[in-house]
Backbone as ProteinMPNN parsed JSONL, in Angstrom:
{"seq_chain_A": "XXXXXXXXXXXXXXXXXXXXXXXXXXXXXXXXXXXXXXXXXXXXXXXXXXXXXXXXXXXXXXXXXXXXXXXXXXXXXXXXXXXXXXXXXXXXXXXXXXXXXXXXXXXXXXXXXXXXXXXXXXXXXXXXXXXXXXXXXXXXXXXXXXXXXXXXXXXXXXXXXXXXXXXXXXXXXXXXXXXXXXXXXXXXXXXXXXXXXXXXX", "coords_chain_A": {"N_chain_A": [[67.323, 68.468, 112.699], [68.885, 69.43, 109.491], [71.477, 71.706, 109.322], [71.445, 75.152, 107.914], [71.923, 76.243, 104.764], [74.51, 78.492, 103.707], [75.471, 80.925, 101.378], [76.118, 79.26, 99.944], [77.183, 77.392, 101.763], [77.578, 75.146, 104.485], [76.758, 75.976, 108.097], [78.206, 75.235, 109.971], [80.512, 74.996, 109.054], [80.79, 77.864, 108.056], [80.808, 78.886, 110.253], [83.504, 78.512, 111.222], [85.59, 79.086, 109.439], [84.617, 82.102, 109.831], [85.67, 82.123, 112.597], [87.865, 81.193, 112.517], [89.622, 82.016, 110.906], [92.264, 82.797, 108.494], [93.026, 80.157, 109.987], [91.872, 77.822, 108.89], [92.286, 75.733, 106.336], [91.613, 74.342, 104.0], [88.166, 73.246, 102.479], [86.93, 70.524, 102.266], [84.32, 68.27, 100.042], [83.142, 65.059, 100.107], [81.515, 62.31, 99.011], [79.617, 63.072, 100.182], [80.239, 63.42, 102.762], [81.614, 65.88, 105.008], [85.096, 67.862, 104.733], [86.905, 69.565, 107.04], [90.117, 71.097, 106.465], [92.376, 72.094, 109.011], [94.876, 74.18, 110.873], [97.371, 72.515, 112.261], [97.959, 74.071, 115.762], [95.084, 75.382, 115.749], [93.773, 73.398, 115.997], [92.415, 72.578, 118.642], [90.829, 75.184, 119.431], [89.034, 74.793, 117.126], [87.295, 72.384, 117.6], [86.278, 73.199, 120.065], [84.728, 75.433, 119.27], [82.801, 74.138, 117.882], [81.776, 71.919, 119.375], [80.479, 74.127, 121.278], [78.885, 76.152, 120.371], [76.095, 77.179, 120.759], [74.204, 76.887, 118.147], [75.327, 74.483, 116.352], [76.496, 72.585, 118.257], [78.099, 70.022, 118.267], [78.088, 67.573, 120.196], [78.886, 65.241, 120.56], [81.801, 63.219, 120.041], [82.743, 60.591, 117.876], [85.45, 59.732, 117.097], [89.049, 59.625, 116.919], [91.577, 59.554, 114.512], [94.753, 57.922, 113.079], [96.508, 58.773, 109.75], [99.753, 57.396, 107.908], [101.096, 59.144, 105.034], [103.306, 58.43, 103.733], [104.348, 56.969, 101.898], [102.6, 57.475, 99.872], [100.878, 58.043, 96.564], [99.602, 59.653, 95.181], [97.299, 62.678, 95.206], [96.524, 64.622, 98.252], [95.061, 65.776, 100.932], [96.754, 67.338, 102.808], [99.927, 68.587, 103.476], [101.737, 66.793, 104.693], [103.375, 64.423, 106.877], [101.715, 63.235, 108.08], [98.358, 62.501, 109.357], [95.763, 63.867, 111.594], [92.331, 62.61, 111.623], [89.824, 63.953, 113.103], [86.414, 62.937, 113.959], [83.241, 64.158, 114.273], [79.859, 64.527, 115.583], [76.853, 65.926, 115.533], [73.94, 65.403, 117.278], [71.825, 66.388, 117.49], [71.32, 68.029, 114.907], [71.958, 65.769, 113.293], [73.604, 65.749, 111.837], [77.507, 65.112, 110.97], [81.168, 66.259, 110.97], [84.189, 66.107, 109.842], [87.28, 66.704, 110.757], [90.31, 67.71, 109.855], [93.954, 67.517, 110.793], [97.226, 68.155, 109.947], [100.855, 66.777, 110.442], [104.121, 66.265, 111.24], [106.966, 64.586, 111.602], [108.033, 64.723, 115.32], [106.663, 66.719, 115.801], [104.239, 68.468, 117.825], [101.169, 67.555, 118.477], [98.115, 69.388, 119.705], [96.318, 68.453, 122.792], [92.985, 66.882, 122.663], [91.747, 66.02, 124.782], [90.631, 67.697, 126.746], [88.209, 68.937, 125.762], [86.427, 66.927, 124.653], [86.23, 64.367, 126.324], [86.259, 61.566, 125.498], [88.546, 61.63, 123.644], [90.898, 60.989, 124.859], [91.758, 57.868, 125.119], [91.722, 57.572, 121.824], [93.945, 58.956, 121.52], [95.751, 58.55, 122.573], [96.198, 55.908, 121.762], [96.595, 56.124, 119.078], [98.897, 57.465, 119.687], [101.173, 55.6, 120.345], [101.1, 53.739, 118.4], [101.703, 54.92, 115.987], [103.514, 57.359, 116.498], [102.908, 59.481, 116.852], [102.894, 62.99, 118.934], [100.897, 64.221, 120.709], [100.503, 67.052, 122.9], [100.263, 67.426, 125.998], [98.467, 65.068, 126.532], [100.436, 62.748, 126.542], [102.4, 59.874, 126.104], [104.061, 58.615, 129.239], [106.59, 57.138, 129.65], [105.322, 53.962, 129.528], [103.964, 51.947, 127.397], [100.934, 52.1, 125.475], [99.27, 50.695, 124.197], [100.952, 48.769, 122.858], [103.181, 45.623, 124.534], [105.269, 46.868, 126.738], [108.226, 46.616, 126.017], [108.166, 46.693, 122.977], [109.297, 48.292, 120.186], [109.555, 50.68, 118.398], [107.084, 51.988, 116.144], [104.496, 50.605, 114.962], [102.408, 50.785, 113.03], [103.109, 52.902, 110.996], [104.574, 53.522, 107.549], [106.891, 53.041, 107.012], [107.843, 50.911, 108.435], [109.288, 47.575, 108.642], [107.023, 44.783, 106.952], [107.72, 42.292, 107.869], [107.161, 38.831, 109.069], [106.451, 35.983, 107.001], [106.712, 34.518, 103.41], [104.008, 32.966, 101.493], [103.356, 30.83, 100.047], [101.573, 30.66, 96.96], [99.959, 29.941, 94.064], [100.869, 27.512, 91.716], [103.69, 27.829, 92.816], [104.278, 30.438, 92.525], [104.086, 33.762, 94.32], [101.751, 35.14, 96.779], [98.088, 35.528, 95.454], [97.123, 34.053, 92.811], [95.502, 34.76, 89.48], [94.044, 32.892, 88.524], [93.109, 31.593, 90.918], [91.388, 33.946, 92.194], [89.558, 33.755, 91.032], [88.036, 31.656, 90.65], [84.943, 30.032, 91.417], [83.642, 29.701, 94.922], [82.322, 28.334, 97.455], [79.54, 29.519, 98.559], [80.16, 31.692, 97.03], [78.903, 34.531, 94.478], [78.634, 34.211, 91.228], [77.552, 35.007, 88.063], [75.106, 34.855, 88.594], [74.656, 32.555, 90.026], [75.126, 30.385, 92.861], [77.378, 29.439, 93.711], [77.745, 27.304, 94.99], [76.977, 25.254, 93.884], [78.438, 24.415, 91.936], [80.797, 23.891, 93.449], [80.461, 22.835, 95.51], [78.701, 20.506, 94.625], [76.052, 20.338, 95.408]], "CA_chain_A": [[67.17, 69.291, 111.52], [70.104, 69.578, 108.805], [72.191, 73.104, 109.378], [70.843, 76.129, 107.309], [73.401, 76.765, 104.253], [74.715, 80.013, 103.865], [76.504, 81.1, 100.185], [76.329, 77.204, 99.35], [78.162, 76.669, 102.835], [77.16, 74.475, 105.693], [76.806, 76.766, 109.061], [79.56, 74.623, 110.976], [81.611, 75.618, 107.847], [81.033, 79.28, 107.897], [81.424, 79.437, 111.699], [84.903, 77.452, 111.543], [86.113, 80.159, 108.775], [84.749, 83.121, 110.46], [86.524, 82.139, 114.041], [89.378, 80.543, 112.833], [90.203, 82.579, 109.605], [92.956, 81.703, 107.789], [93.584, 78.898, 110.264], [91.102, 77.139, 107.999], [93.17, 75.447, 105.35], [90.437, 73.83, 102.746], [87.022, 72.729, 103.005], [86.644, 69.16, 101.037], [83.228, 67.339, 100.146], [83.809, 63.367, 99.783], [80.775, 61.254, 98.99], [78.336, 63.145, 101.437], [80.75, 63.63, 104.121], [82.315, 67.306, 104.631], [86.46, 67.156, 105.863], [87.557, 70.442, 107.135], [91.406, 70.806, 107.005], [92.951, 73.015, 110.125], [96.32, 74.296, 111.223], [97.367, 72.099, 113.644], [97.385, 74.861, 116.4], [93.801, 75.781, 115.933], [92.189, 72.297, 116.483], [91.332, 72.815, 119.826], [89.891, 75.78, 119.161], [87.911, 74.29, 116.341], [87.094, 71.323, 118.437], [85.423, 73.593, 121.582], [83.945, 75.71, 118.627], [81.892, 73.085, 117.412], [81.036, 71.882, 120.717], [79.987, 74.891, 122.466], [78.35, 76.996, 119.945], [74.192, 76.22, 120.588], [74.028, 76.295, 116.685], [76.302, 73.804, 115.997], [76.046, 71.461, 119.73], [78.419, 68.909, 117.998], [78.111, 67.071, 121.73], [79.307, 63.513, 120.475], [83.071, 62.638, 119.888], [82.96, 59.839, 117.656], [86.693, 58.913, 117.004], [90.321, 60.351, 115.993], [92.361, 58.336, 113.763], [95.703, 58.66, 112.264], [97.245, 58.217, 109.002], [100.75, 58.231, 107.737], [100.684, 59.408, 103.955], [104.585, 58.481, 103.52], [104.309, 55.873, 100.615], [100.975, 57.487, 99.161], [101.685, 58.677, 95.563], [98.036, 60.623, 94.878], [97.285, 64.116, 95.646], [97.049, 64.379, 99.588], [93.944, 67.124, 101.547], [97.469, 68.193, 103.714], [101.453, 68.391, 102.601], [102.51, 66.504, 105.642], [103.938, 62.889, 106.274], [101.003, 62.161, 109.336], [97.189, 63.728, 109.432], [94.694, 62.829, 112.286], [91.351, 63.056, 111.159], [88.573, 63.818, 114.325], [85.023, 62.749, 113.913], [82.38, 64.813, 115.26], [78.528, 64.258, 115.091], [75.552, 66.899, 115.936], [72.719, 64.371, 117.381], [70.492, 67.478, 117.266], [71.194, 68.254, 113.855], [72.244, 64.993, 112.199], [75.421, 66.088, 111.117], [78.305, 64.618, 110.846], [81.952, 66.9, 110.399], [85.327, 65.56, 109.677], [88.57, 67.657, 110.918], [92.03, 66.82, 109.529], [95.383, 67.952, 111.29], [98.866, 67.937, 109.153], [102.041, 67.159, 111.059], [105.199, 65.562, 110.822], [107.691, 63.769, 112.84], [108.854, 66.185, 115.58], [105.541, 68.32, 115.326], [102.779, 67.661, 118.936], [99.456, 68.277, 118.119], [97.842, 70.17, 121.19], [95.517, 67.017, 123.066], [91.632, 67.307, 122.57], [90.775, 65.655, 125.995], [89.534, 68.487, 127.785], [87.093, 69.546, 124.955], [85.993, 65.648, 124.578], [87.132, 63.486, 127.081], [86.185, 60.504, 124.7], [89.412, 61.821, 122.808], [91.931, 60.739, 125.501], [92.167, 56.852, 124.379], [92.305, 57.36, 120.671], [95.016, 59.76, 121.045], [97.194, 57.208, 123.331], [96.252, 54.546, 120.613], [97.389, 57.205, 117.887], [100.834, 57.883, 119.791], [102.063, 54.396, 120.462], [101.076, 53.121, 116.881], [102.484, 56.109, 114.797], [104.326, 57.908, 117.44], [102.173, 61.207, 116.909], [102.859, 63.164, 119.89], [99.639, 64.544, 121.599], [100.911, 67.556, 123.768], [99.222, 67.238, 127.184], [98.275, 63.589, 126.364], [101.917, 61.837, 126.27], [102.525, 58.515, 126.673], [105.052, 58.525, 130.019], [107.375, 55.402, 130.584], [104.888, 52.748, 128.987], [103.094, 51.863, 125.594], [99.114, 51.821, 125.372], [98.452, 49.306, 123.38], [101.83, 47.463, 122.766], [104.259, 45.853, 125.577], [106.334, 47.703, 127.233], [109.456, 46.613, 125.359], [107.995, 47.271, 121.797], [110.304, 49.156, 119.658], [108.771, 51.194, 116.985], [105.471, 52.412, 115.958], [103.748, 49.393, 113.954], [101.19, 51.448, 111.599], [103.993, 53.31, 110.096], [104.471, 53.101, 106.369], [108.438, 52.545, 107.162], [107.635, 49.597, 109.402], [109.185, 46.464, 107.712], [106.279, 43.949, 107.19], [108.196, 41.141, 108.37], [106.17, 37.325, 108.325], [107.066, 34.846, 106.239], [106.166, 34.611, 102.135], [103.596, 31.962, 101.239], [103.348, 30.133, 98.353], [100.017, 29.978, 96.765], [99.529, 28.975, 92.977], [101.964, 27.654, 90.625], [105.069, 28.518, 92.914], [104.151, 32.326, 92.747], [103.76, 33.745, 95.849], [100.499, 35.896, 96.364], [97.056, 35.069, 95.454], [96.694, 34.126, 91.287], [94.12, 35.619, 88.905], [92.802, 31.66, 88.421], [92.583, 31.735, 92.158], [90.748, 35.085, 92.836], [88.542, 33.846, 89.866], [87.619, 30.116, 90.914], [84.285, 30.238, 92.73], [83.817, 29.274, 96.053], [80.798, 28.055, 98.151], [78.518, 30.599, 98.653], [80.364, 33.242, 95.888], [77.506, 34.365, 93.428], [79.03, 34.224, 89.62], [76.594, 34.562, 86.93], [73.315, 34.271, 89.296], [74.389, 31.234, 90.828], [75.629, 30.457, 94.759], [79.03, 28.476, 93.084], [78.143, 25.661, 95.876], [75.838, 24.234, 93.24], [79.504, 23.751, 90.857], [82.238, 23.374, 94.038], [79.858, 22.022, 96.847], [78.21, 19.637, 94.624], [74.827, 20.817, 96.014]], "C_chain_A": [[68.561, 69.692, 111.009], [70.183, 71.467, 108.65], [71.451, 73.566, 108.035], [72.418, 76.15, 106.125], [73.249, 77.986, 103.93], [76.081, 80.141, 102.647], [76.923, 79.608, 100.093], [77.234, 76.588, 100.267], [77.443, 76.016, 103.886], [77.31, 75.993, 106.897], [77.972, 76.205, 109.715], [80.559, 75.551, 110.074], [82.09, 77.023, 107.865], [81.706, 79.989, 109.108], [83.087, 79.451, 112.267], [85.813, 79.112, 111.201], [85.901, 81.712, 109.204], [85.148, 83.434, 111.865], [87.19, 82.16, 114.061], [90.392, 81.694, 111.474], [91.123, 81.693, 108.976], [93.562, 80.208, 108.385], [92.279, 77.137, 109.273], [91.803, 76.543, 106.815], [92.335, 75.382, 104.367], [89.376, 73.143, 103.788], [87.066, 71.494, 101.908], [85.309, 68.341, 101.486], [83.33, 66.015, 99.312], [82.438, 62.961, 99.862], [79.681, 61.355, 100.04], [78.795, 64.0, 102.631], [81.752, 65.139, 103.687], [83.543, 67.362, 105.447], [87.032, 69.107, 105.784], [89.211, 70.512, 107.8], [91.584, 72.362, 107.886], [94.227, 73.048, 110.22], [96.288, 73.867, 112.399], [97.296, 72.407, 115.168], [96.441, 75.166, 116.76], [93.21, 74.398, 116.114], [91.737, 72.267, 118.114], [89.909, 73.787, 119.931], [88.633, 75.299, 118.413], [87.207, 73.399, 117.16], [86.104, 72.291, 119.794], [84.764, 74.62, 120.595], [82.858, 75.212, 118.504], [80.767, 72.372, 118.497], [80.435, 72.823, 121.732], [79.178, 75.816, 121.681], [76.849, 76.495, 119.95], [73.877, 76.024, 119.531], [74.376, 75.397, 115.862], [76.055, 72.119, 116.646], [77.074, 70.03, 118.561], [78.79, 68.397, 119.123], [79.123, 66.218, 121.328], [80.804, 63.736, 119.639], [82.752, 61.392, 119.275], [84.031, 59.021, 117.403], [87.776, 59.798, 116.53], [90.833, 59.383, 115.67], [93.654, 58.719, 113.369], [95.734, 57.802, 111.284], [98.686, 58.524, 108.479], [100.74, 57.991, 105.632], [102.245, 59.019, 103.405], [104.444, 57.889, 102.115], [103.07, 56.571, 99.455], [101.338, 58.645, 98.114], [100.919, 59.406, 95.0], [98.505, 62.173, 95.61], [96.532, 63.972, 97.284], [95.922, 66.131, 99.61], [95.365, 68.365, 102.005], [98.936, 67.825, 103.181], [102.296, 68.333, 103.725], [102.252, 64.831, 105.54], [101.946, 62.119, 107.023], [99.45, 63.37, 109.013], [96.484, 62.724, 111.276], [93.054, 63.527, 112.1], [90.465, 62.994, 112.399], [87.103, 63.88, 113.414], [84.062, 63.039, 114.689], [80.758, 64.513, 114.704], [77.68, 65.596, 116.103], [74.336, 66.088, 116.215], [71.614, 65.566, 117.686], [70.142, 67.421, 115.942], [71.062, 66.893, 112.907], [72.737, 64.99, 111.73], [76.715, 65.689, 111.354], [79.628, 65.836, 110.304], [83.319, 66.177, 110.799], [86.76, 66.889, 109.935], [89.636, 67.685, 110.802], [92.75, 68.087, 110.013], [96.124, 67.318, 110.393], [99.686, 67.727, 110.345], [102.852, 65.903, 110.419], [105.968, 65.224, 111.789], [108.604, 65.285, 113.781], [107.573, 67.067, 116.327], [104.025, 67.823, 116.168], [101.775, 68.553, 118.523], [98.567, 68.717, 119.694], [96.85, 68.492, 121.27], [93.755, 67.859, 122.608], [90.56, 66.567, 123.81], [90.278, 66.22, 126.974], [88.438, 69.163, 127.242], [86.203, 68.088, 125.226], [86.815, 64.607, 125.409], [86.854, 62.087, 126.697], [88.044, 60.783, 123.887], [90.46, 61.151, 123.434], [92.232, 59.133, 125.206], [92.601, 56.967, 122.936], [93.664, 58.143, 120.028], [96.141, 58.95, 121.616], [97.165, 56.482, 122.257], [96.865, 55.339, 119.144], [99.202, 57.389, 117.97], [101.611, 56.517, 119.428], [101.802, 53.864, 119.058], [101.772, 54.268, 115.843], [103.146, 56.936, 115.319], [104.115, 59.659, 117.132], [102.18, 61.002, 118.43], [101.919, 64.23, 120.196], [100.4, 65.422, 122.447], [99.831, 67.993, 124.878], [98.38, 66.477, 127.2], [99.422, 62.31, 126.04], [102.137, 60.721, 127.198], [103.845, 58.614, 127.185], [105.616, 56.946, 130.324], [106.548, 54.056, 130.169], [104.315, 53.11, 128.213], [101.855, 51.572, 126.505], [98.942, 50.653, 125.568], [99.33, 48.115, 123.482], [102.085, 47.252, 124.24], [105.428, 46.511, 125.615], [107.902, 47.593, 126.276], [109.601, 46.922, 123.984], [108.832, 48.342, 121.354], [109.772, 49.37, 118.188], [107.413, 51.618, 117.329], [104.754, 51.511, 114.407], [103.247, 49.912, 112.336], [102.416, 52.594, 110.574], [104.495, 52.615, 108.715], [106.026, 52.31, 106.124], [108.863, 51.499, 107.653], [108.01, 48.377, 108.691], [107.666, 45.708, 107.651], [106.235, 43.085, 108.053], [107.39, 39.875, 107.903], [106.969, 36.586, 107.303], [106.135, 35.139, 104.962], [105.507, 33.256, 101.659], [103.205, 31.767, 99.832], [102.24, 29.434, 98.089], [100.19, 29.273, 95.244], [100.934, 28.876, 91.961], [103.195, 27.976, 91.177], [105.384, 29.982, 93.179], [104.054, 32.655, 93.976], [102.461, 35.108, 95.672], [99.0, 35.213, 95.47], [97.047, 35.141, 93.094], [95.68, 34.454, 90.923], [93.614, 34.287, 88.845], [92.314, 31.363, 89.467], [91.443, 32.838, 92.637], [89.595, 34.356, 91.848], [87.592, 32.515, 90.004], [86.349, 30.732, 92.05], [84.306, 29.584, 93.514], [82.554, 29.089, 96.841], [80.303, 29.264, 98.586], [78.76, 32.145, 97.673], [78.864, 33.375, 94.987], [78.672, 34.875, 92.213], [78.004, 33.695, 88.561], [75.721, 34.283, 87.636], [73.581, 33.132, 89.96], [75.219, 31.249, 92.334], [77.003, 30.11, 94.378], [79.196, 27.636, 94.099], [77.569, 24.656, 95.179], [77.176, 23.392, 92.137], [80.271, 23.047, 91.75], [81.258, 22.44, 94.827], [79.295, 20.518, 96.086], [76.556, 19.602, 95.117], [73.93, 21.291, 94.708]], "O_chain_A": [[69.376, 70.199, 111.779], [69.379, 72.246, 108.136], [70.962, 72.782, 107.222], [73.591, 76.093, 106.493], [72.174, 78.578, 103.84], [77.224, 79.708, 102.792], [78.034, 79.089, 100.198], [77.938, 75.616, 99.991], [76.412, 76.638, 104.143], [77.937, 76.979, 106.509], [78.814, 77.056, 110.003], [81.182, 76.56, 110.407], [83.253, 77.411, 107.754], [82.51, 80.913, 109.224], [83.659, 80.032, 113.19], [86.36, 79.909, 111.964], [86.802, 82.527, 109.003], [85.073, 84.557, 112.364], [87.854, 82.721, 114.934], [91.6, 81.916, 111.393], [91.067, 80.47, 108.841], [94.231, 79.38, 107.767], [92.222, 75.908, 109.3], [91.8, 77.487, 106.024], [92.219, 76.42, 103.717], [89.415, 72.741, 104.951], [87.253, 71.737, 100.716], [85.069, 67.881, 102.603], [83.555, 65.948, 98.103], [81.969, 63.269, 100.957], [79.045, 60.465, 100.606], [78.195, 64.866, 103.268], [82.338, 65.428, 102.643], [83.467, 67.053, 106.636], [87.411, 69.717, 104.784], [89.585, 70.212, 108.934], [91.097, 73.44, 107.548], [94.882, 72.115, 109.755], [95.66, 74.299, 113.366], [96.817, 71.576, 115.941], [96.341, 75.367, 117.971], [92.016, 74.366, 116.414], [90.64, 71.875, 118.511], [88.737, 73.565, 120.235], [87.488, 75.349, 118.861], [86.151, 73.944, 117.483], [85.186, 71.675, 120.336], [83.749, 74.923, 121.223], [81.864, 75.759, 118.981], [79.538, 72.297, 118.491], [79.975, 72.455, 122.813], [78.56, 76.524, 122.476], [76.461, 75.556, 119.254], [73.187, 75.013, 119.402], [73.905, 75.35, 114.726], [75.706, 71.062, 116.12], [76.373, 69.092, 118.183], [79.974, 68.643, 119.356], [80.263, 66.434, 121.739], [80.815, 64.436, 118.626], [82.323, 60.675, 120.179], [83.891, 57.798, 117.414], [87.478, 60.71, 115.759], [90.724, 58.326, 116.292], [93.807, 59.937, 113.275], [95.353, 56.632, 111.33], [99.03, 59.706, 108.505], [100.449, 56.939, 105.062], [102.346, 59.501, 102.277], [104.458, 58.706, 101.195], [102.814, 56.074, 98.358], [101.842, 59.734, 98.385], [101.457, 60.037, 94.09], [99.492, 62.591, 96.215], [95.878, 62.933, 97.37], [95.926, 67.103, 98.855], [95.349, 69.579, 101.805], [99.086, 66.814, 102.495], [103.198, 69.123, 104.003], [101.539, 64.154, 104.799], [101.283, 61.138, 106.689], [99.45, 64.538, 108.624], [96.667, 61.619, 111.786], [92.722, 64.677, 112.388], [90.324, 61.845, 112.816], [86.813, 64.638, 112.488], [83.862, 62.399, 115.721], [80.531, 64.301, 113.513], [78.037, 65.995, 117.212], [73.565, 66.065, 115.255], [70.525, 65.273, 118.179], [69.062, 66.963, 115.57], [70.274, 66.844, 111.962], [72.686, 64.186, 110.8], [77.045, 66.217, 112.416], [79.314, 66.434, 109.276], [83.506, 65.73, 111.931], [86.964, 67.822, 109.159], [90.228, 67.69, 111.881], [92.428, 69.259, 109.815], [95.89, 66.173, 110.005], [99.377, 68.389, 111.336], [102.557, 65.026, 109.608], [105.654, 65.574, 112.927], [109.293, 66.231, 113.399], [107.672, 67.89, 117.237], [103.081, 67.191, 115.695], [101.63, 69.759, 118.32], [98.679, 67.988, 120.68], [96.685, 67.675, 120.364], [93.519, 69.038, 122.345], [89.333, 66.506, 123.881], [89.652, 65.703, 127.9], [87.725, 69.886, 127.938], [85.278, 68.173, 126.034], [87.912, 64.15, 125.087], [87.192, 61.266, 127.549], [88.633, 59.725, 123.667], [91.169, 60.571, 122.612], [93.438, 59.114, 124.957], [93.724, 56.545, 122.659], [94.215, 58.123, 118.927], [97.251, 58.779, 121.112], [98.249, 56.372, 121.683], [97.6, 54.773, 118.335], [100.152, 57.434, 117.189], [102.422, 56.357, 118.516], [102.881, 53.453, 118.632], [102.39, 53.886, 114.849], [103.647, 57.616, 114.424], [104.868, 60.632, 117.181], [101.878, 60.025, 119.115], [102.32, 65.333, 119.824], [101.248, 64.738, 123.021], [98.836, 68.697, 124.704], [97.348, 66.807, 127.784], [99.227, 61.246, 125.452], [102.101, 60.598, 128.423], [104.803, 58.694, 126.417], [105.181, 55.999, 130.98], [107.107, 53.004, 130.476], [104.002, 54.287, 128.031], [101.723, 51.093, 127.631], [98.644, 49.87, 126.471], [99.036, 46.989, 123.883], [101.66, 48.001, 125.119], [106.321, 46.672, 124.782], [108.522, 48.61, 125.966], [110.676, 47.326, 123.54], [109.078, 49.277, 122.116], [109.622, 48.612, 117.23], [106.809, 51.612, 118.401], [104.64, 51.852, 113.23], [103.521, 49.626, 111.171], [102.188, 52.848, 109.391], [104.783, 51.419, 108.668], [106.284, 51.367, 105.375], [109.998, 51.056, 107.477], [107.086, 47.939, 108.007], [106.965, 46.184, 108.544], [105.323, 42.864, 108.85], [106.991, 39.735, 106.747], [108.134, 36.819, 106.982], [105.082, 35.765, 105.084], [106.302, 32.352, 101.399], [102.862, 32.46, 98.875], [101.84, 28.341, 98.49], [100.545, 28.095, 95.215], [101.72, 29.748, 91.592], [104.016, 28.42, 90.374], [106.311, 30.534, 93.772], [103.922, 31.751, 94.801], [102.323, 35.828, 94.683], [99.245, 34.206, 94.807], [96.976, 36.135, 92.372], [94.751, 34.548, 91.725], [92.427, 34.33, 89.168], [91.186, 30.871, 89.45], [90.629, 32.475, 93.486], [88.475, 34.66, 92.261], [86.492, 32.455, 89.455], [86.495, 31.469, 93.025], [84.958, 28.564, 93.29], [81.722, 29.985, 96.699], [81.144, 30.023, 99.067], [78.072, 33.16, 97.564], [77.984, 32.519, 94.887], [79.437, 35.823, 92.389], [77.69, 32.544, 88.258], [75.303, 33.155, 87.376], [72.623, 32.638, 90.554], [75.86, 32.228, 92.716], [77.84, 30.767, 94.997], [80.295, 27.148, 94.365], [77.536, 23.477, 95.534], [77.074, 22.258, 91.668], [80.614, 21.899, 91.468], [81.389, 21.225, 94.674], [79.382, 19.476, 96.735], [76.011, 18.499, 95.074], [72.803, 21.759, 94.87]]}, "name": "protein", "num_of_chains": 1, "seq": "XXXXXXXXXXXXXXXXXXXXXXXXXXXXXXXXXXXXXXXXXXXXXXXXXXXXXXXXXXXXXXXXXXXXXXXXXXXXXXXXXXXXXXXXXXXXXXXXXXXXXXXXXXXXXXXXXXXXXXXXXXXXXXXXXXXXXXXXXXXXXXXXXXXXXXXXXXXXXXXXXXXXXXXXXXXXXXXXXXXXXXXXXXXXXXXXXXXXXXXXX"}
């Protein structure tokens, strides 16, 4: 059964803001899904909130992620370079809540593996790819994911590309508009499969 709202708020929502106060930054609703931003400090709290309150019971850890916002020229939930967004679900309720952290290079986000001990991989896979540091989840003397000798943090927006530049139409490099536009066996253009023009079928 979907949470009770209260002054056009979700109950997770109200509980967050009346525990955490101003550590509550914004509440944002995206396409269904509800993303509460936190001061990096308070996500534990929030995090054993959520999970321990019987009204709430968000049991299930579904995933933390990071992103780094360096290059990104839009308006931004948090006014930092790195966020990590946690994904929580209520399999009582059917609810789904989103939790974004701000930080920046420099700046450990407390760990969340003794609230959810699902959390303790995606926060290793978080450090060594973007070199968010997890305090009381730190990657000692070896990488996660990469080998050991890896130098850098890959998913970073600063990260050269590297690879080689291939040469698709005309000499250009990158995919042409007569290319993206040519169908292809099984495309549908105009009602048809486009194996009946390329395939010959």
């Amino acid at each position: 059964m979907p949470f009770p709202v209260v002054d056009n708020r979700r109950l997770d929502v109200v509980r967050l803001q009346e525990e955490l106060g101003t550590s509550v930054l914004a509440v944002k609703e995206n396409r269904g899904d509800t993303y509460v931003m936190v001061q990096r400090d308070a996500i534990v709290d929030a995090l054993a909130l959520l999970r321990d309150d019987p009204e709430l019971n968000y049991e299930y850890f579904a995933e933390c992620l990071g992103v780094d916002y360096l290059t990104w020229p839009h308006a931004r939930d948090l006014d930092t370079r790195f966020e990590v967004i946690y994904n929580l679900y209520s399999v009582e309720h059917g609810e789904r809540l989103f939790l974004k952290v701000g930080t920046n290079e420099g700046e450990p986000i407390p760990t969340a593996k003794h609230i959810y001990l699902g959390a303790e991989y995606p926060e290793k896979e978080i450090a060594d790819l973007f070199g968010i540091v997890f305090e009381g989840n730190e990657l000692v003397g070896e990488r996660f994911m990469l080998p050991d000798d890896w130098v850098g943090f890959p998913l970073r927006k600063d990260v050269g590309l590297g690879g080689e530049d291939v040469v698709f139409h005309e000499g250009t490099t990158g995919p042409a508009v007569e290319d993206l536009m040519m169908p292809h066996a099984g495309e549908s253009f105009e009602g048809r499969t486009g194996s009946e023009d390329v395939g010959g079928r």
